[in-house]
Backbone bond lengths (Angstrom), bond angles and torsions (degrees), N, CA, C in turn:
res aa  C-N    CA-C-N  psi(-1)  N-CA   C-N-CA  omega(-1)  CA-C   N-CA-C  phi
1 X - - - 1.453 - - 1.516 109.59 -
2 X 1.418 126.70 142.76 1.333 133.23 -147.80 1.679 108.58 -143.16
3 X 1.458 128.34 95.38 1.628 112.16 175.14 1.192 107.13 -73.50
4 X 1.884 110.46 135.71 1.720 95.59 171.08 1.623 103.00 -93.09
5 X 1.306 114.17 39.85 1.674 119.56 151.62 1.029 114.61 -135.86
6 X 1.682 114.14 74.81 1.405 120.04 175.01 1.657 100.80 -96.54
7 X 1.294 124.09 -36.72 1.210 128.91 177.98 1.901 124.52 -41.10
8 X 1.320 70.26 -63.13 1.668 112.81 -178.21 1.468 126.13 -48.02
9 X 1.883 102.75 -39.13 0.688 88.42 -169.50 1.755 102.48 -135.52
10 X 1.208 100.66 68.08 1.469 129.83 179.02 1.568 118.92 -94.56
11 X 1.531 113.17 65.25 1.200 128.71 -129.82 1.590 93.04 -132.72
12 X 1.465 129.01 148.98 1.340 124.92 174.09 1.555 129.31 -76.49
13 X 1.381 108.46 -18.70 1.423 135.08 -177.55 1.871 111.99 -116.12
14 X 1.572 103.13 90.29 1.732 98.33 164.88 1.621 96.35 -66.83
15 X 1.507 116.82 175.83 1.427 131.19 151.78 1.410 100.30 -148.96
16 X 1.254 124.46 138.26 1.569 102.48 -179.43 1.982 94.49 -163.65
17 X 1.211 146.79 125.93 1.303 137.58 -169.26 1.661 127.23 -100.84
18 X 0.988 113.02 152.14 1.551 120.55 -152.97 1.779 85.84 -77.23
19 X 1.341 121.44 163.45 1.611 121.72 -170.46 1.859 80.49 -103.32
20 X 1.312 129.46 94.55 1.392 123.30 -166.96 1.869 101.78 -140.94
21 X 1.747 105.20 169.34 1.449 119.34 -164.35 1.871 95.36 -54.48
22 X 1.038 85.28 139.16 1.433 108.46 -179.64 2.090 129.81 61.61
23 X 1.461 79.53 17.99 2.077 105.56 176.54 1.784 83.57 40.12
24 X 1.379 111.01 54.70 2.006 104.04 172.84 1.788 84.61 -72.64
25 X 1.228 129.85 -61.10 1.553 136.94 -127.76 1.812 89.26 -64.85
26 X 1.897 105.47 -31.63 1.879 101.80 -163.98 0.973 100.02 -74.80
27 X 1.537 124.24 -35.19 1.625 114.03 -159.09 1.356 111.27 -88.75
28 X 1.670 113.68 -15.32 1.392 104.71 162.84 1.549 135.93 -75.22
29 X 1.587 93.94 -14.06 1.558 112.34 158.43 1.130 118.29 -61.59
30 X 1.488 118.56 -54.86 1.736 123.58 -177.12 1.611 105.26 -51.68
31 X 1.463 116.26 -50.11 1.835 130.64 156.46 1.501 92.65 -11.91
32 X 1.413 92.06 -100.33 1.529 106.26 -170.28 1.483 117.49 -25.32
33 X 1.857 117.13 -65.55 1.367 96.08 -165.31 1.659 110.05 -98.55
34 X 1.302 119.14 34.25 1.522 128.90 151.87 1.537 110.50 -80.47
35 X 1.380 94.31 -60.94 1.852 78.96 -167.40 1.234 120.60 -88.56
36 X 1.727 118.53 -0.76 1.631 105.14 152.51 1.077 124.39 -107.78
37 X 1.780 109.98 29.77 1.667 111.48 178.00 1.802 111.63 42.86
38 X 1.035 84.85 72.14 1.791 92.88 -177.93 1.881 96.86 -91.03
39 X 1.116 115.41 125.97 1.898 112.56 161.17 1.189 125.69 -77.83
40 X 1.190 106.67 121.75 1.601 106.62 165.25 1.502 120.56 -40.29
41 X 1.605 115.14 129.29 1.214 100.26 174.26 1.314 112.95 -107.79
42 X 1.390 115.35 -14.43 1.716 116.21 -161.65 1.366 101.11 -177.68
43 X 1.410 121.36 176.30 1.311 128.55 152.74 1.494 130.42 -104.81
44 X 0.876 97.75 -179.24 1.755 94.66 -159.12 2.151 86.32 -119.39
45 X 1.194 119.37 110.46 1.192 106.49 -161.18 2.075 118.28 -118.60
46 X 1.616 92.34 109.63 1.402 69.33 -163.08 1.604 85.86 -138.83
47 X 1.930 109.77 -173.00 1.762 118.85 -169.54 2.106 93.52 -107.87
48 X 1.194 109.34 12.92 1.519 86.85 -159.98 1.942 94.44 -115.23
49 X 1.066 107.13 12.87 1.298 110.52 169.82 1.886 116.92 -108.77
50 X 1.193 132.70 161.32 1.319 138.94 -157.56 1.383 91.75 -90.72
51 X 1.360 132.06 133.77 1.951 137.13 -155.83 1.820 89.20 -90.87
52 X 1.527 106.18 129.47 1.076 111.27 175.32 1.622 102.65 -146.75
53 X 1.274 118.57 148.24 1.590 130.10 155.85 1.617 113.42 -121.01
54 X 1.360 122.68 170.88 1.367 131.19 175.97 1.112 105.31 -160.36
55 X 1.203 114.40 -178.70 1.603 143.06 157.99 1.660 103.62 -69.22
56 X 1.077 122.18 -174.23 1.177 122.37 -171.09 1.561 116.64 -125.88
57 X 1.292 114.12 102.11 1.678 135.02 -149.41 1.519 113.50 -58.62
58 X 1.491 105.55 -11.36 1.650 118.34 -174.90 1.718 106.43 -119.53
59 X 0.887 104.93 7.70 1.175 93.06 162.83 1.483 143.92 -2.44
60 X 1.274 153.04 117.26 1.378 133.36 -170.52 1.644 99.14 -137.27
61 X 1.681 119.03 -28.45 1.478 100.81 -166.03 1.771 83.16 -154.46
62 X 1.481 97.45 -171.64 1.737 101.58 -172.73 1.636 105.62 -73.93
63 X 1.162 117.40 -27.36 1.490 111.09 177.62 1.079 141.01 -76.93
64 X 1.422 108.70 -41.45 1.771 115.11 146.89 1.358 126.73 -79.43
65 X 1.606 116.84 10.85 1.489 126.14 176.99 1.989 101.88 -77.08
66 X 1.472 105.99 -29.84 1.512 123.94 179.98 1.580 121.01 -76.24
67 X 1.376 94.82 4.99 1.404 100.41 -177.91 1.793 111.77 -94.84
68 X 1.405 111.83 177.25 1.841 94.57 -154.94 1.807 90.58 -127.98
69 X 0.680 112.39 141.92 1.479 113.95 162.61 1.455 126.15 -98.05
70 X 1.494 121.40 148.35 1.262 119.55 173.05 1.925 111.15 -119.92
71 X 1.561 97.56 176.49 1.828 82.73 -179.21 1.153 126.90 -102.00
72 X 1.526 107.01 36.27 1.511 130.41 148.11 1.150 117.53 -161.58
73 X 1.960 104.27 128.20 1.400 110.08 -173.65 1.588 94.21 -140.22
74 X 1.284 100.62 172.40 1.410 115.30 -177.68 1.764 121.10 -139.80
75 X 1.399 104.08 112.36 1.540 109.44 -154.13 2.019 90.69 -108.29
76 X 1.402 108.46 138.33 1.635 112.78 179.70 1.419 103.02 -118.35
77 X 1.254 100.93 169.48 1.823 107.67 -169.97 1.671 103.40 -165.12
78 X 1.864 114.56 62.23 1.248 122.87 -159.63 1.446 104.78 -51.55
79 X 1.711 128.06 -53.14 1.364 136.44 166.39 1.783 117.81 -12.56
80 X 1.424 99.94 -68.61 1.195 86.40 176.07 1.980 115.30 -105.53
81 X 1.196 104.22 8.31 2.001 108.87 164.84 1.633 87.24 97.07
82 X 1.094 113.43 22.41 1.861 74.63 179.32 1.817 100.00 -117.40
83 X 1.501 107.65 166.86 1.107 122.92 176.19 1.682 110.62 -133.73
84 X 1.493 108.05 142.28 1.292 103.25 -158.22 1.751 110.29 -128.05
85 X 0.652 152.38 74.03 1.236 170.72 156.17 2.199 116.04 -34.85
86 X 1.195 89.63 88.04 2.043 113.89 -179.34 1.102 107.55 -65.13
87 X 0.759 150.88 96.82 1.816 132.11 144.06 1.480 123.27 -101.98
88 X 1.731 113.04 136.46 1.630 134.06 -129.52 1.418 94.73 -127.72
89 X 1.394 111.76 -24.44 1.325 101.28 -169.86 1.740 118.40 -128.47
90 X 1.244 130.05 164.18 1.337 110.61 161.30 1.658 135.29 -82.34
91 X 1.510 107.22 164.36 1.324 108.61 -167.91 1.646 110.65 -90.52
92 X 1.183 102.00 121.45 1.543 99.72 171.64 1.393 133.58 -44.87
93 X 1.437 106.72 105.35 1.782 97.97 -163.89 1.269 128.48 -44.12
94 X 1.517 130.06 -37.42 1.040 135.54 154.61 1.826 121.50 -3.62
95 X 1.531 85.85 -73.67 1.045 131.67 -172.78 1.932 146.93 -60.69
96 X 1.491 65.61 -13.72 1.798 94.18 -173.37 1.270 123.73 -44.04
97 X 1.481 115.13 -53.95 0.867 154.30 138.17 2.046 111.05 17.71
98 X 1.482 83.84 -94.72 1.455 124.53 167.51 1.781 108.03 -32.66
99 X 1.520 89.97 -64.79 1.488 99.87 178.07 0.875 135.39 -56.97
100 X 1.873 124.39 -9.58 1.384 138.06 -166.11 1.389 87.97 -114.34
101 X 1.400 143.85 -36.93 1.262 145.55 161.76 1.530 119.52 -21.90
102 X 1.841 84.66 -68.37 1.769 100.77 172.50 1.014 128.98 -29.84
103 X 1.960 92.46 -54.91 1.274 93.06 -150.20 1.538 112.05 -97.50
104 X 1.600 119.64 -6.16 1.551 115.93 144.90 1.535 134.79 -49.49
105 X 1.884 94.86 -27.09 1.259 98.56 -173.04 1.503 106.80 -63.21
106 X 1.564 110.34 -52.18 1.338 135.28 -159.89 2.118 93.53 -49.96
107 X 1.210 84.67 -64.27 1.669 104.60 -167.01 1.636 96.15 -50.64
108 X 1.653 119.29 -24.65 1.889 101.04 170.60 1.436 106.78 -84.76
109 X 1.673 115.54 -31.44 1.696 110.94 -166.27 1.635 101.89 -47.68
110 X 1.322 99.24 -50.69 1.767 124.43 -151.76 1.844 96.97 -64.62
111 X 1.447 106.61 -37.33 1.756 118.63 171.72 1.579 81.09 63.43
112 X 1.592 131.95 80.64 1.016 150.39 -168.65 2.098 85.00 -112.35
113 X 1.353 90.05 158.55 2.178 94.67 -162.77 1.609 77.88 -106.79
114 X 1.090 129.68 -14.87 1.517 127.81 -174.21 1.690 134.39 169.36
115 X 0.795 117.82 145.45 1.448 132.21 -167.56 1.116 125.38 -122.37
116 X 1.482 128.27 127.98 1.501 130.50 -128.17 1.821 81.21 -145.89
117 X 1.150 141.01 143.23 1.228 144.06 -138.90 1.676 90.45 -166.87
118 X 1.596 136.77 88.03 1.210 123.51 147.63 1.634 123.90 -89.27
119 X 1.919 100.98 144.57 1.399 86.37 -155.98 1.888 81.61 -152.99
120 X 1.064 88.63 -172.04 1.576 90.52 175.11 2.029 108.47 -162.66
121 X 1.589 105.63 160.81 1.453 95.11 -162.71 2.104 79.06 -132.54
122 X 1.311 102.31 179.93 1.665 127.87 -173.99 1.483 95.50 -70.28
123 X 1.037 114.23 124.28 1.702 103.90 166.25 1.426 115.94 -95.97
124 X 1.209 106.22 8.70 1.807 106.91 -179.67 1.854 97.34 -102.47
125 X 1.059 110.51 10.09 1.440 123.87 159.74 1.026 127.76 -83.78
126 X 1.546 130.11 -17.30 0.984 151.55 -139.79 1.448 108.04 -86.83
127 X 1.321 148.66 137.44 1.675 146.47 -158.28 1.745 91.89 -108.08
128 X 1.372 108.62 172.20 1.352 115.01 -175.63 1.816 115.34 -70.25
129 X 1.319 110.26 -12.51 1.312 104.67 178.95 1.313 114.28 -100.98
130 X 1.583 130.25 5.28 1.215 166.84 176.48 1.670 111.04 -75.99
131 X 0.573 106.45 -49.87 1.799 125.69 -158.58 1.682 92.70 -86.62
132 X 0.703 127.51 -36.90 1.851 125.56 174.06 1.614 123.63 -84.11
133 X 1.519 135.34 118.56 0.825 105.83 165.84 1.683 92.99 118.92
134 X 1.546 133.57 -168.44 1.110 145.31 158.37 1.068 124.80 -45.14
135 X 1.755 109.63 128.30 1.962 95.59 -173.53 1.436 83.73 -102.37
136 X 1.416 158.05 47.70 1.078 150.49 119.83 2.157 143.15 -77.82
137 X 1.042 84.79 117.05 1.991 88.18 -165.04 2.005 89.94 -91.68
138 X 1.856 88.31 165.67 1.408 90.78 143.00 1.538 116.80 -170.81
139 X 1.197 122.43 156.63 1.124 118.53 -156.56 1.828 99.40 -106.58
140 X 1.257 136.41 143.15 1.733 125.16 160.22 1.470 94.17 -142.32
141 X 1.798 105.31 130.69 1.207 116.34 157.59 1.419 125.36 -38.92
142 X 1.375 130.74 159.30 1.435 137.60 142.98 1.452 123.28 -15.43
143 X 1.089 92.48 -66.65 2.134 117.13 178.89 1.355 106.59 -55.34
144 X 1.488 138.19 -35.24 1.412 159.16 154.95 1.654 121.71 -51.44
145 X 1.103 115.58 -68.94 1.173 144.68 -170.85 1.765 115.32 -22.93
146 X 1.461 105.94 -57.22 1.351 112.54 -166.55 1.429 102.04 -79.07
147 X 1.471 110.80 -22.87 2.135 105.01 -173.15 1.332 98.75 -98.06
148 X 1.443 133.07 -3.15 1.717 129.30 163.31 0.832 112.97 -83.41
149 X 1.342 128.64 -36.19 1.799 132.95 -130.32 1.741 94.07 -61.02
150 X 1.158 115.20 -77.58 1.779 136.95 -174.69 1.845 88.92 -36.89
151 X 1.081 124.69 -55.25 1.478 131.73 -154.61 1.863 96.35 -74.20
152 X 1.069 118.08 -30.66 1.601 118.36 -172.38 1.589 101.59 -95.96
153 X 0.996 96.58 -36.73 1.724 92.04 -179.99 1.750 131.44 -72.18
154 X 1.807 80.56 -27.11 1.828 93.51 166.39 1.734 107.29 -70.38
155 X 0.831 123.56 -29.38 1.496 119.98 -173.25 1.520 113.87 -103.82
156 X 1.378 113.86 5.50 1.200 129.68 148.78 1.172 106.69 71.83
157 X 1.505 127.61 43.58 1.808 142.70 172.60 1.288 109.74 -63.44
158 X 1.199 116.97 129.81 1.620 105.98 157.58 1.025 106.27 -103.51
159 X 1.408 98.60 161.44 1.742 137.89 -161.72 1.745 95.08 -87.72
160 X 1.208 109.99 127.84 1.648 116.70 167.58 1.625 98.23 -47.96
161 X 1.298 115.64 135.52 1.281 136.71 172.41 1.778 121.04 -67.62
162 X 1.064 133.36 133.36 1.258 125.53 -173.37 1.758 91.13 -97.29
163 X 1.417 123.11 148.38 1.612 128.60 177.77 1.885 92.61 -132.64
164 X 1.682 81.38 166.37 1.663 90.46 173.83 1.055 114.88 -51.42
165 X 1.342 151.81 165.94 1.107 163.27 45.33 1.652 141.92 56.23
166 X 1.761 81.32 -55.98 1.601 114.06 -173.99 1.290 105.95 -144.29
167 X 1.366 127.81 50.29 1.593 124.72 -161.17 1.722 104.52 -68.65
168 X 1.512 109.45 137.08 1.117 128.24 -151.86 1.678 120.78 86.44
169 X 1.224 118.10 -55.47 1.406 117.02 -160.97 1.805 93.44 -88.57
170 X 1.338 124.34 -49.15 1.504 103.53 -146.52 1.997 79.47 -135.57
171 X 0.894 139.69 96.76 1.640 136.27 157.92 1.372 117.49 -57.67
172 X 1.551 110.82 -38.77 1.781 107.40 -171.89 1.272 104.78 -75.94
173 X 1.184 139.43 -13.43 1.483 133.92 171.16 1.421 105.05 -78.83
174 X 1.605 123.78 113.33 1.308 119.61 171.76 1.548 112.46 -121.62
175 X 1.658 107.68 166.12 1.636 93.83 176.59 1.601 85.25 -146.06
176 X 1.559 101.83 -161.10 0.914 123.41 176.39 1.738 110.17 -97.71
177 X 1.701 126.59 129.10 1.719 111.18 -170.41 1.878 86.45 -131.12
178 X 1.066 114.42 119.91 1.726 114.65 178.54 1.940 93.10 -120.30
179 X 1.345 124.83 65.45 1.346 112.58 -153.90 1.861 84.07 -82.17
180 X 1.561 105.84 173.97 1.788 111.83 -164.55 1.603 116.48 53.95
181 X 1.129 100.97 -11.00 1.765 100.75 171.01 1.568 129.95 -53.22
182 X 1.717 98.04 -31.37 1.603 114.37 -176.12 1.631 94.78 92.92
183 X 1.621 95.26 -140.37 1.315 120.46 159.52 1.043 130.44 -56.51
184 X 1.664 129.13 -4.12 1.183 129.92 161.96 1.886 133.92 -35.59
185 X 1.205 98.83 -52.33 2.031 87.01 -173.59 1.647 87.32 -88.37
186 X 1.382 149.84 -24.16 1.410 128.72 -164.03 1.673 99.39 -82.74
187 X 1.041 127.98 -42.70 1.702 137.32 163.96 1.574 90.76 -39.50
188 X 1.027 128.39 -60.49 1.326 114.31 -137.71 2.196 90.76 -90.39
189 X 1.305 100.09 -24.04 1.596 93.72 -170.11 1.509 90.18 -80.55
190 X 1.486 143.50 -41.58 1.576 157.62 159.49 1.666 93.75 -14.67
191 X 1.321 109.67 -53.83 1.858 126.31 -146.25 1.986 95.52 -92.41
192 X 1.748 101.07 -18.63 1.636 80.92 173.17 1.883 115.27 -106.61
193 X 1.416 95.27 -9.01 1.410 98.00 -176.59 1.799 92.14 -80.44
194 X 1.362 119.95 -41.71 1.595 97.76 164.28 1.238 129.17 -80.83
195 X 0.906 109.51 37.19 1.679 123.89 172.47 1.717 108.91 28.17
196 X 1.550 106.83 49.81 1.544 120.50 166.81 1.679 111.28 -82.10
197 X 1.280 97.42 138.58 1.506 91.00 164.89 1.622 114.10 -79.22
198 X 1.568 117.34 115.56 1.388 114.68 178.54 1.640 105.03 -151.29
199 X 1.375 99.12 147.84 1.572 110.93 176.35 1.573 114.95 -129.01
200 X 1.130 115.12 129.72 1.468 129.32 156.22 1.184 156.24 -69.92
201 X 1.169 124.14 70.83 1.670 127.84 -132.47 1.759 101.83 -118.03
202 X 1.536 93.24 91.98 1.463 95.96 175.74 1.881 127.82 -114.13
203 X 1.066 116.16 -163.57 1.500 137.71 -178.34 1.483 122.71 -107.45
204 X 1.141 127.72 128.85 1.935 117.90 155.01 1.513 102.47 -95.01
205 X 1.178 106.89 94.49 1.745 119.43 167.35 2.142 99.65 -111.49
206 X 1.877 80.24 -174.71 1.691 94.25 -163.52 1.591 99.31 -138.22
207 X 1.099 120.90 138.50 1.654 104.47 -176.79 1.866 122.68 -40.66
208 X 0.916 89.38 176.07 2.141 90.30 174.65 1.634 110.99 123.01
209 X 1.283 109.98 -123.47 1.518 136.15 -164.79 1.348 84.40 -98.57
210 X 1.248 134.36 100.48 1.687 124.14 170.41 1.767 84.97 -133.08
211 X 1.190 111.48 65.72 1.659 112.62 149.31 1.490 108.43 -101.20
212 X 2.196 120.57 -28.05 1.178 90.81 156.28 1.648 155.44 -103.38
213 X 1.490 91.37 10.58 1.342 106.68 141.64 1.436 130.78 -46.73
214 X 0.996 130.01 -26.52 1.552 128.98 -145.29 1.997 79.40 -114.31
215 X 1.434 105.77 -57.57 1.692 103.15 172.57 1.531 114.76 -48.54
216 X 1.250 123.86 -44.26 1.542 115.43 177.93 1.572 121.76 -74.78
217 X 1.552 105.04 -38.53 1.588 120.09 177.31 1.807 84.41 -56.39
218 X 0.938 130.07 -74.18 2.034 118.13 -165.06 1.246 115.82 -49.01
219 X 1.847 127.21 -38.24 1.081 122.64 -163.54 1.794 97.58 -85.10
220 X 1.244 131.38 -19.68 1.665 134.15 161.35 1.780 95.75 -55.20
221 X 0.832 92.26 -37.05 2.227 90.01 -154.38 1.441 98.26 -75.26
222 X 1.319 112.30 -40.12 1.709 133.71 175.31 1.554 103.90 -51.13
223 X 1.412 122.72 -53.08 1.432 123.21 -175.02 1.477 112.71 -35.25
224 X 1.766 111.30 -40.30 1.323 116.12 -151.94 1.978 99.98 -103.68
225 X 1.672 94.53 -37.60 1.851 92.76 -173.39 1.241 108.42 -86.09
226 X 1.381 117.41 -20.82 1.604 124.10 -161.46 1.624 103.17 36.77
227 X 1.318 115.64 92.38 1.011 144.24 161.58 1.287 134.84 -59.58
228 X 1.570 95.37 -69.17 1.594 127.21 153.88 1.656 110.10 -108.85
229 X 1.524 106.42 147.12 1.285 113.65 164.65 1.456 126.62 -74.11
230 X 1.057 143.78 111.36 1.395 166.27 151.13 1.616 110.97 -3.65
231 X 0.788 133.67 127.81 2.048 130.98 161.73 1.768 102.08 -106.36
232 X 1.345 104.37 135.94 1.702 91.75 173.72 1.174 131.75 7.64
233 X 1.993 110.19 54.23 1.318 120.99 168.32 1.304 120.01 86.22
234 X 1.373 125.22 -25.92 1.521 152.04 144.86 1.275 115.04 -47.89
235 X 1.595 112.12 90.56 1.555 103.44 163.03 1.676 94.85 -111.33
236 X 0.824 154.81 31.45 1.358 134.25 -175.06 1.510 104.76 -114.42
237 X 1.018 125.42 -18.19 1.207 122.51 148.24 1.691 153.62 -63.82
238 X 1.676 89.90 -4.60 1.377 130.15 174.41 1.641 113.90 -95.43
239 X 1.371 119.47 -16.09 1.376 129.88 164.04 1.379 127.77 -70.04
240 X 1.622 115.58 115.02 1.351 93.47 -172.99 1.365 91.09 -120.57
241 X 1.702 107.83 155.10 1.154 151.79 -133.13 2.187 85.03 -107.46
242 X 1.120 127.70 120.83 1.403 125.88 169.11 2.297 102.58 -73.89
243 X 1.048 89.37 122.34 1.490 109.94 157.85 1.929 125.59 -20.86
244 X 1.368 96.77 -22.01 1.377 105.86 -169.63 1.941 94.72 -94.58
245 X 1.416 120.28 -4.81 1.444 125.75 -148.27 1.692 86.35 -99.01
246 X 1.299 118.55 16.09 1.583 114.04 -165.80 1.879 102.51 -104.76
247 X 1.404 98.25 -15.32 1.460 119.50 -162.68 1.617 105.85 -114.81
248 X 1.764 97.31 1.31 1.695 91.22 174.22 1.310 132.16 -69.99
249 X 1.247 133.18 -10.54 1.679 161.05 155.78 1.684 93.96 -62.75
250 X 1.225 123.22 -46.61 1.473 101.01 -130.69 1.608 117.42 118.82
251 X 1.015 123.89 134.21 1.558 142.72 169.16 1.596 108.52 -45.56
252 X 1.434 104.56 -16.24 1.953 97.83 -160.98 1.622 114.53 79.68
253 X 1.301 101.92 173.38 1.537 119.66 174.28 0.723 124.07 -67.18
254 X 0.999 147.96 128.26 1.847 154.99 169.96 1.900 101.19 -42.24
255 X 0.424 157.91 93.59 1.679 155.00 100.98 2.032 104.21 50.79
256 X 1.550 102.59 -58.41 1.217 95.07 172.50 1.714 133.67 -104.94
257 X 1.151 99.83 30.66 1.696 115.56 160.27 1.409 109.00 -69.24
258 X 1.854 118.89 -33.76 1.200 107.16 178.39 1.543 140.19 -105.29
């Protein structure tokens, strides 16, 4: 598998979102490359995702309204280093595998300084020390760890929680459980055995209306990249919403059904 924006997008900042419960991680992507008009540079081209085309979700005028989308693309933004990486469709279970392969591979071709992973997990999963407090986790590799640590702790993140294992039978065995995440904890265990710098910065949401999930999951992620600039503490009002987000319901009822 081959990006024809390997060049392009040789950038210090990946962002790219886990295919997870309530698609929070995509639509905070669409966030991202709406309101800093990020360009497509290429696609990201592979067999282990579900075959999709579209219209083109950013739309701004009749000429780039003609443009087509696929369910992986890759949008760059050299100005400020970042590279942004969409995915539209799901991964063939089979296949998963493969796809986390890729996409380490991709993330060494590109010699990316770091990789930023929004994602989101079940919140009815959630353990009793879970449920209080911040519904935001995050995960950072080994390779990460020592140039965040001071930077996550000032803004007072918590660390995804490790739970039993074997609840009831064995408690001292703990791991890491991100269940609805998708590909979330195998990406991220993939990202420490290659000793990438990468972090995981997710949500406890529930299916439904998760556009404001996806607005709060960015303005947490914002604290640390500053993405967008802030107004009296207010960045979420600085997010703009892509044109295609009007049709996320559905068109509505026809008028003459009744």
């Amino acid at each position: 598998m081959e990006s024809v924006a390997d060049k392009e997008t040789a950038s210090s900042i990946n962002a790219e979102p886990a295919i997870s419960v309530g698609n929070v991680g995509q639509l905070a992507i669409d966030l991202i490359i709406s309101t800093l008009k990020i360009p497509k540079v290429g696609y990201f081209y592979t067999d282990c995702l579900v075959p999709m085309v579209g219209s083109n979700p950013y739309e701004t005028d009749e000429e780039n309204a003609k443009e087509l989308c696929t369910n992986a693309e890759v949008y760059a933004l050299p100005s400020q280093k970042l590279a942004v990486l969409q995915l539209r469709s799901l991964v063939i279970k089979k296949k998963s595998k493969s796809f986390r392969q890729a996409l380490v591979s991709w993330i060494k071709r590109c010699a990316f300084a770091r990789v930023i992973l929004l994602s989101s997990c079940h919140a009815y999963h959630r353990d009793d020390t879970q449920l209080f407090g911040t519904p935001f986790r995050y995960l950072v590799t080994p390779a990460l760890q020592k140039s965040v640590a001071d930077v996550l702790k000032e803004l007072e993140w918590k660390e995804m929680e490790k739970v039993s294992s074997y609840p009831g039978l064995n408690d001292n065995e703990k791991r890491v459980f991100i269940p609805g995440g998708g590909f979330t904890k195998r990406f991220y265990d993939d990202c420490c055995l290659e000793d990438l710098q990468m972090a995981v910065v997710l949500k406890f949401c529930s299916e439904g209306d998760n556009v404001p999930d996806a607005f709060s999951l960015l303005n947490q992620v914002n604290e640390w990249l500053h993405l967008v600039a802030s107004t009296n503490g207010d960045v979420l009002a600085k997010w703009k919403a892509p044109g295609s987000w009007r049709l996320l319901f559905g068109s509505g009822l026809p008028a003459a059904i009744f």
